[in-house]
C-alpha positions as CSV (number, residue, x, y, z in Angstrom):
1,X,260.3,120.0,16.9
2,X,259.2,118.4,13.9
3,X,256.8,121.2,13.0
4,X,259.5,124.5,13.7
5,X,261.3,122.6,11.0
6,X,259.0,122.1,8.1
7,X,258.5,126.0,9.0
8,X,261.7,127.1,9.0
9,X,261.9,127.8,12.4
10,X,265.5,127.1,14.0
11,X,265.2,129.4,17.0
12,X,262.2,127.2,18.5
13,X,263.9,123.9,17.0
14,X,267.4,124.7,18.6
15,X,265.2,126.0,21.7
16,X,262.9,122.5,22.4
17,X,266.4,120.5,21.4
18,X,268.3,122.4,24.0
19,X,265.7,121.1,26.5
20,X,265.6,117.9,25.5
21,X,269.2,117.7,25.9
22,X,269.5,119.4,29.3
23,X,266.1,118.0,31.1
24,X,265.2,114.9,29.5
25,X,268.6,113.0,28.2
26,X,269.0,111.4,31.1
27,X,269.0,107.5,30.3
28,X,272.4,105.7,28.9
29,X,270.8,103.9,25.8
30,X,270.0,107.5,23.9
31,X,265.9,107.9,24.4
32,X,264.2,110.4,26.2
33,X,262.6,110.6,29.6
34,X,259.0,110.7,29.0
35,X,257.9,112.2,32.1
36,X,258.8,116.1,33.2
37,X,257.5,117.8,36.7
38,X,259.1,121.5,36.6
39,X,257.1,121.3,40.4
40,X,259.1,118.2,41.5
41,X,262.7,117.3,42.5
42,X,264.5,116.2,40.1
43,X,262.0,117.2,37.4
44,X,262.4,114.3,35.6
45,X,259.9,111.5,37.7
46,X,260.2,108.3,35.6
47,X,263.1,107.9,33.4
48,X,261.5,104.8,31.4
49,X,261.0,106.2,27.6
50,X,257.9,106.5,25.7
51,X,257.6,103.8,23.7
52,X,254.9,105.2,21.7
53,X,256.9,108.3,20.9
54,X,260.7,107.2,20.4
C-alpha cells in the first residue's frame, strides 16, 4: 500500500485497502488479521495480528 502511494497509484491503494477492510478487519481493537487462506473457510485462519507488521 505504502508503495502505490509514493507512486501515485490510488486505484491499487483504494484496491489492497478495500481488502483489508472486507477480509482482514476482523478483530475489535483496529489491527489486522495476519493470516488469509482464500482455500479455507472462513479465509481468515488466525485472527491474532502481526505484531511485527502493525
Amino acid at each position: 500500500m505504502l508503495l502505490a502511494v509514493l507512486v501515485g497509484n490510488r486505484a491499487d491503494f483504494e484496491a489492497m485497502w478495500s481488502f483489508t477492510r472486507a477480509e482482514l478487519m476482523v478483530r475489535d481493537d483496529g489491527l489486522a488479521a495476519w493470516k488469509w487462506d482464500p482455500a479455507a473457510t472462513p479465509r481468515v485462519t488466525d485472527v491474532n495480528n502481526a505484531s511485527d507488521g502493525d
